[in-house]
ZAMARGU-4260 file (C-alpha; in steps of 0.2 Angstrom, whole numbers, plus 5000, padded with zeros to 4 digits):
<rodrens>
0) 4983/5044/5154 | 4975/5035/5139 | 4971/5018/5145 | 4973/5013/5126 | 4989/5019/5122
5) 4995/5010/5138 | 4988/4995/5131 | 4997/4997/5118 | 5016/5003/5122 | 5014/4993/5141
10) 5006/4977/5139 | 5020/4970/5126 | 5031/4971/5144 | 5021/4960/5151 | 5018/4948/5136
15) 5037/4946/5136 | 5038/4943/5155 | 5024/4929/5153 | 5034/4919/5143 | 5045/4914/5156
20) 5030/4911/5169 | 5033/4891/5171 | 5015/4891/5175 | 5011/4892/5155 | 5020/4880/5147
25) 5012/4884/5130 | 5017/4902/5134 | 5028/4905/5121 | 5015/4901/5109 | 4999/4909/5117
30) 5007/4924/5126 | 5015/4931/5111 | 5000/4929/5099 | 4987/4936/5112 | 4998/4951/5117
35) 4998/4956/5097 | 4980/4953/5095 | 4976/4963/5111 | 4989/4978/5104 | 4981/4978/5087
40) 4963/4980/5096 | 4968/4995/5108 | 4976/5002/5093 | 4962/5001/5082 | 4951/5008/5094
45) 4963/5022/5096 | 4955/5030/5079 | 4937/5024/5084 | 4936/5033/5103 | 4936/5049/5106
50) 4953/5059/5114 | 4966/5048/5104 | 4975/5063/5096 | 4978/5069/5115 | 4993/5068/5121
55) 4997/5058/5138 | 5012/5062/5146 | 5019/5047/5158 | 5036/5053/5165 | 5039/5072/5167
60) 5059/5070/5164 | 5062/5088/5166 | 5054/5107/5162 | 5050/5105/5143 | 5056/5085/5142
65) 5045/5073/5145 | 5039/5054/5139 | 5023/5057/5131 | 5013/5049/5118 | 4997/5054/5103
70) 4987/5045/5091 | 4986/5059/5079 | 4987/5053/5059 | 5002/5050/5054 | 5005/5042/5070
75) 4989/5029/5068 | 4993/5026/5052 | 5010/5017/5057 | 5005/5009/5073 | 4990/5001/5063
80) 5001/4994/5050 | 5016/4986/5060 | 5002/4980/5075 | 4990/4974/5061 | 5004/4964/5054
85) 5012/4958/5071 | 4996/4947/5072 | 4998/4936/5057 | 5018/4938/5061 | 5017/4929/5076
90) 5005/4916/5070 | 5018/4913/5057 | 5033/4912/5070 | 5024/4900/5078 | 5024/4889/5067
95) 5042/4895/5061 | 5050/4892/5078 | 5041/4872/5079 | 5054/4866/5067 | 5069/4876/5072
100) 5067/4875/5092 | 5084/4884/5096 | 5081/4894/5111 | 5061/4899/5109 | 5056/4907/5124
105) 5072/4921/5121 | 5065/4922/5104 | 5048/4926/5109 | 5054/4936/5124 | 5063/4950/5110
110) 5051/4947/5097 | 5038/4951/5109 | 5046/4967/5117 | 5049/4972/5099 | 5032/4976/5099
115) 5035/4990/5113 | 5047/4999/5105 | 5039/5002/5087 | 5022/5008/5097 | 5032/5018/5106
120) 5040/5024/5090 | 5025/5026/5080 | 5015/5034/5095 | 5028/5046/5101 | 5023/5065/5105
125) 5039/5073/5104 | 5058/5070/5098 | 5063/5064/5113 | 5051/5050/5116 | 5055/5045/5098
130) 5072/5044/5101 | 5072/5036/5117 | 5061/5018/5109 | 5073/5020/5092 | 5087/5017/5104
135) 5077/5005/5113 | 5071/4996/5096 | 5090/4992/5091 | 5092/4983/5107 | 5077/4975/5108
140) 5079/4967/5089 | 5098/4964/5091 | 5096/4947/5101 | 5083/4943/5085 | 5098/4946/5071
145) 5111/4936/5081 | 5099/4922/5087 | 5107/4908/5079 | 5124/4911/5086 | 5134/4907/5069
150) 5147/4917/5065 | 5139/4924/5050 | 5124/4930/5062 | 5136/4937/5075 | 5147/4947/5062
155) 5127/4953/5055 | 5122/4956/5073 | 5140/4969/5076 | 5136/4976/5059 | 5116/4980/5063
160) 5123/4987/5081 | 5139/4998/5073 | 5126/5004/5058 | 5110/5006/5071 | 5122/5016/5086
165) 5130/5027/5073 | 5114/5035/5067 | 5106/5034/5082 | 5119/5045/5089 | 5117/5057/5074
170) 5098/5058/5079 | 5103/5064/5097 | 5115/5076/5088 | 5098/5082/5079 | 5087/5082/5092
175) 5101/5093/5104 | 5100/5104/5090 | 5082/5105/5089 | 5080/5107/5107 | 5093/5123/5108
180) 5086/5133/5093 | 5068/5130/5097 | 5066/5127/5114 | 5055/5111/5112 | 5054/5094/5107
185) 5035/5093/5106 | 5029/5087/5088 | 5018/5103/5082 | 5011/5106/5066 | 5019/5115/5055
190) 5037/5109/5061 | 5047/5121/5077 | 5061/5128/5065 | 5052/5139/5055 | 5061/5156/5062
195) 5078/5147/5061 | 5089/5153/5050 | 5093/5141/5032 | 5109/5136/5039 | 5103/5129/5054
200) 5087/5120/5046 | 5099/5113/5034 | 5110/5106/5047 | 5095/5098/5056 | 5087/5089/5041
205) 5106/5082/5035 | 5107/5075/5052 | 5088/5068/5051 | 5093/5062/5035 | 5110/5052/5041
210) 5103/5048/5057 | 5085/5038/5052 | 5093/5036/5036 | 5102/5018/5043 | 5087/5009/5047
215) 5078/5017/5032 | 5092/5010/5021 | 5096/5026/5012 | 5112/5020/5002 | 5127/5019/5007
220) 5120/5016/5024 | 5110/5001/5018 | 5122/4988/5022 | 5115/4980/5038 | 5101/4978/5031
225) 5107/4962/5017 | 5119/4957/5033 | 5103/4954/5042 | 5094/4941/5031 | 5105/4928/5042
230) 5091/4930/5058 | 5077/4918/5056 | 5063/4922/5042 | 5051/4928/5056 | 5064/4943/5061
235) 5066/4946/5044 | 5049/4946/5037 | 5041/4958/5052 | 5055/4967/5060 | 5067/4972/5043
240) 5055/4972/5030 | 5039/4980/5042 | 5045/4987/5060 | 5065/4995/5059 | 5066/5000/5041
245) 5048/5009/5043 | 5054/5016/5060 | 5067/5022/5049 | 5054/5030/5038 | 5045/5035/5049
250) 5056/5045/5060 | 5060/5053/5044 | 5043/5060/5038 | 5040/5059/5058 | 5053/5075/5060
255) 5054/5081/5044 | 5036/5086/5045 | 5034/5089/5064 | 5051/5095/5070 | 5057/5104/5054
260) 5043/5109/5044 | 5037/5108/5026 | 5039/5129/5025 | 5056/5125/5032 | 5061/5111/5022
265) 5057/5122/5007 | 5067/5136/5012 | 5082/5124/5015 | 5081/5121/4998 | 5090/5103/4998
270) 5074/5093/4989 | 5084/5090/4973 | 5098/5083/4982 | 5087/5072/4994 | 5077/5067/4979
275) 5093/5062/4968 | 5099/5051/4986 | 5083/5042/4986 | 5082/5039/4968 | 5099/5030/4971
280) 5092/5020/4981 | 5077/5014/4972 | 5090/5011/4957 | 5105/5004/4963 | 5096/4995/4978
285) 5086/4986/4961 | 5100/4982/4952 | 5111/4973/4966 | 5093/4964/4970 | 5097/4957/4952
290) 5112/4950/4955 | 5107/4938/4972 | 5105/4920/4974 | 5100/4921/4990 | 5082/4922/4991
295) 5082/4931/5006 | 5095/4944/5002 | 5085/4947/4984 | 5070/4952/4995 | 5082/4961/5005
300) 5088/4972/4992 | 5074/4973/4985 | 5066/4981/5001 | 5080/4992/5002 | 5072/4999/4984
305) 5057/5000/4990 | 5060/5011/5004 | 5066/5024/4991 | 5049/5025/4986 | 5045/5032/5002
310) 5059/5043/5007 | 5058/5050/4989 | 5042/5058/4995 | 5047/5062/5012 | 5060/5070/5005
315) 5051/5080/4991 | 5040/5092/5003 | 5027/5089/4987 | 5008/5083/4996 | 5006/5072/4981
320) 5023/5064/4982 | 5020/5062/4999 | 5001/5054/4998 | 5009/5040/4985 | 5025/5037/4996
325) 5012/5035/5011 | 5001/5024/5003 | 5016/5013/4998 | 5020/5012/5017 | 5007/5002/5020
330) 5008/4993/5003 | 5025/4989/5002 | 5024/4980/5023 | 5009/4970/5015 | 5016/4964/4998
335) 5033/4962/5006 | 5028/4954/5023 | 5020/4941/5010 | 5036/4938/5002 | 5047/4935/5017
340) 5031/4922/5023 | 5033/4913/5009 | 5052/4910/5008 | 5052/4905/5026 | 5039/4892/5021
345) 5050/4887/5007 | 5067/4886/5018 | 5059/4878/5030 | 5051/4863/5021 | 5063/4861/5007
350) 5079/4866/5012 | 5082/4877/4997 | 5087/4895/4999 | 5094/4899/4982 | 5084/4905/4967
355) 5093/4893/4958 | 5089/4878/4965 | 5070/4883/4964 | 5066/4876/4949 | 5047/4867/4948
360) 5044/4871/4967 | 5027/4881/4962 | 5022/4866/4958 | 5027/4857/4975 | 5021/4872/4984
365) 5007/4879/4976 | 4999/4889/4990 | 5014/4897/4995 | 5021/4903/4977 | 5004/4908/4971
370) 5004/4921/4986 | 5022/4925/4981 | 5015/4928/4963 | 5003/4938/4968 | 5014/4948/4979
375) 5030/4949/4967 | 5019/4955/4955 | 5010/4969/4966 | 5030/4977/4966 | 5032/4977/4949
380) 5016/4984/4950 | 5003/4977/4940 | 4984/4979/4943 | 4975/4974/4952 | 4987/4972/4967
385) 4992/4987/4979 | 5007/4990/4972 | 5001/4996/4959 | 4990/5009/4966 | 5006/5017/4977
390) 5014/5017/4959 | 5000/5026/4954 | 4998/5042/4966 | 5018/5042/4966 | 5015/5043/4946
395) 5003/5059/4948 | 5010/5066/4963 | 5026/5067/4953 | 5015/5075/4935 | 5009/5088/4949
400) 5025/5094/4956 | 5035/5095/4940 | 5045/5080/4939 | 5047/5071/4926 | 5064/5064/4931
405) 5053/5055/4945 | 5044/5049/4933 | 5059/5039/4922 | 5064/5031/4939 | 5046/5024/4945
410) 5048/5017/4927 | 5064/5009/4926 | 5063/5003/4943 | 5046/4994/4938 | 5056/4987/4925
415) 5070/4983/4935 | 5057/4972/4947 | 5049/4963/4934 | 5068/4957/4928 | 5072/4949/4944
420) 5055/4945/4951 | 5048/4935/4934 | 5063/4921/4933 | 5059/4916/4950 | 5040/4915/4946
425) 5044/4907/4928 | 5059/4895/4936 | 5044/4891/4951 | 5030/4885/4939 | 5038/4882/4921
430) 5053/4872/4925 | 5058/4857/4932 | 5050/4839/4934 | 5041/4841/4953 | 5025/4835/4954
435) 5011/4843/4961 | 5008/4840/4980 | 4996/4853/4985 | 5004/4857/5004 | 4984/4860/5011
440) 4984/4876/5023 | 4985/4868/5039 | 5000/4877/5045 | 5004/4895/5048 | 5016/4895/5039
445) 5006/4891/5022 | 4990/4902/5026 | 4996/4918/5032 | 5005/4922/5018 | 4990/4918/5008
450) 4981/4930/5020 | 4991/4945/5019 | 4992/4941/4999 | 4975/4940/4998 | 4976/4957/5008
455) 4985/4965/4994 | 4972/4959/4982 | 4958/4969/4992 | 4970/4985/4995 | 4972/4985/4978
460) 4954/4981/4970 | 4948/4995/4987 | 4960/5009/4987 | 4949/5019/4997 | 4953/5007/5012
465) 4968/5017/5013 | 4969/5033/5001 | 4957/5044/5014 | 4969/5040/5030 | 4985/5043/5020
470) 4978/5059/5014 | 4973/5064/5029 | 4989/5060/5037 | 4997/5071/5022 | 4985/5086/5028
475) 4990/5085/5045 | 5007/5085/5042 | 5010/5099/5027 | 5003/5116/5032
</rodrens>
């Protein structure tokens, strides 16, 4: 067994448990924080020790079916990301949960085992691993949406379970299928329906597509996702804008690639159609972004146009489609991670939460909206912040595969982003009477999102920090 992958999928268990020791009284500051910090090291040396794109199997369930787990790419890249970010995350919630002390060791407990299910996710071996910590992320994240027991956070909490079930129950539908025709749930280069016939693979990838389609916020299965926004900032900046929607990606490009196949997919001959759904999504996800007040709900919808960048080049089976739409994975959780940081800063010492009411407050908090500059501007994608280099290899990626249309629609949804990103920015720092009071960065809540901003700054002056690992995850996968 890889005493590193333990570490990573296990120890979040016991981080949750130690909240509760009455022994630690700071526990649910210090347990959470350490266990993320210890997560991201043992995933990080995953990729530097030898044997982490073994499989180790922990539970043989039955002949062929077992709970097993590999550090191969694709799987690295996505545990790196969300346990990288769950260091900075928790710092943040930390500081979050100080001035809103409603029931913090539950919080921590569920924010904590949250952790757990997304490495399970991302370090899966096989369909049946994968499906079992989806499932498990939805109930682990549920206490998180409904945490402040309003009726607006209950009614978001059924919505996230009715919308997170549904598909989930689609994805066992898949993965029975998978299982019959093939005869195996193993991830395998190459994908395990190659010999199936075009009915069957196109059966499978519309109920992949359905099923990881929720979290991933493919429209119209978007909805939880705005509904959401209710939970504490924390939840929403890590967990719906980092963790379940890229668990939703994930387990897209995860099956698709692994289960189905890129030679399958091919043969199935439904990329235009996926393409068009995604492209939706980018576009219509943008234009009802334009029409919020709610601060958080404009990030929201805005996330849910984002993650249309990705699926868009899952979906398309092209390599340099899917090198832009990985790079954006990471880019995307970085720039938006930020985004979320800084309106939980702004809720949480002014009060405001509407974009309307924001008027001069770049000038109150100039820390906190010059990392949301900075980030805001990296999704319209403007150099020289990361979003721009996603935009960038989506750009050619698309030249090479002969698609222009994909071309008009990184384009208008650029533009779309700089009409509702710029008149917070301008409104922030051009109107109003506030004075400047410089907020110092004493708080968590001030420096990580100048941290993970100032992250987006160095992804996007160094892309070759990132563009060898998502190429190398884009060979692994298409064979």
């Amino acid at each position: 067994m890889n005493v590193l992958i333990l570490i990573a999928v296990a120890l979040p268990v016991l981080g949750a448990v130690a909240v509760w020791l009455p022994s630690l009284r700071r526990a649910p500051l210090v347990a959470p924080l350490l266990t993320a910090v210890l997560v991201a090291l043992a995933v990080a040396g995953l990729k530097l020790m030898p044997g982490g794109g073994e499989t180790s199997t922990w539970w043989q369930v039955a002949p062929g079916l077992s709970i097993a787990f590999r550090a191969d790419e694709a799987a690295w890249l996505f545990a790196m990301l969300a346990a990288a970010l769950w260091v900075p995350a928790t710092a943040y919630a930390n500081s979050y949960m100080a001035h809103h002390r409603h029931k913090v060791r539950r919080f921590f407990t569920f924010f904590t085992l949250s952790l757990t299910a997304t490495m399970g996710i991302a370090l899966s071996a096989n369909f049946f691993t994968l499906y079992l910590f989806y499932e498990l992320l939805t109930f682990v994240t549920w206490p998180l949406v409904i945490h402040n027991e309003t009726p607006d956070a209950r009614r978001a909490g059924r919505v996230y379970l009715i919308y997170s079930l549904a598909g989930a129950a689609v994805v066992l539908a898949a993965m029975v299928a998978t299982w019959w025709v093939a005869g195996t749930l193993d991830f395998t280069p190459g994908g395990l329906l190659a010999g199936a016939s075009p009915a069957v693979i196109r059966l499978t990838v519309i109920l992949l597509t359905l099923g990881f389609g929720v979290k991933a916020a493919v429209m119209p299965l978007h909805a939880w996702l705005p509904a959401a926004m209710v939970a504490p900032t924390p939840v929403s900046a890590l967990l719906h804008a980092v963790a379940v929607v890229n668990a939703g990606c994930f387990g897209l490009l995860r099956t698709f690639y692994s289960v189905v196949g890129s030679a399958a997919l091919e043969a199935a001959a439904l990329s235009t159609s996926l393409l068009a759904l995604a492209s939706i999504t980018i576009i219509i996800g943008s234009i009802f972004a334009l029409r919020q007040d709610l601060l958080k709900r404009r990030l929201a919808y805005s996330t849910v146009s984002q993650l249309g960048y990705i699926t868009l080049g899952v979906f398309s089976g092209s390599p340099g489609l899917l090198l832009g739409s990985l790079m954006h994975f990471v880019n995307h959780g970085l720039m938006k991670i930020t985004l979320f940081f800084c309106a939980g800063a702004i809720i949480t010492r002014t009060g405001i939460e509407h974009i309307s009411k924001m008027e001069g407050i770049g000038r109150r908090m100039p820390w906190v909206m010059g990392a949301f500059t900075l980030a805001a501007l990296g999704m319209v994608g403007i150099i020289p912040i990361n979003g721009f280099q996603s935009k960038w290899f989506l750009f050619q990626g698309a030249l090479t595969a002969g698609r222009p249309e994909v071309i008009v629609i990184l384009l208008a949804s650029a533009l779309l982003n700089a009409f509702y990103f710029f008149p917070i920015i301008g409104a922030a720092f051009f109107k109003g009477e506030e004075k400047w009071q410089s907020e110092g960065l004493s708080s968590a809540l001030i420096w990580t999102p100048v941290l993970t901003a100032a992250l987006c700054i160095v992804f996007g002056l160094i892309p070759s920090l990132l563009h060898p690992l998502a190429a190398e995850t884009v060979q692994s996968l298409i064979n």
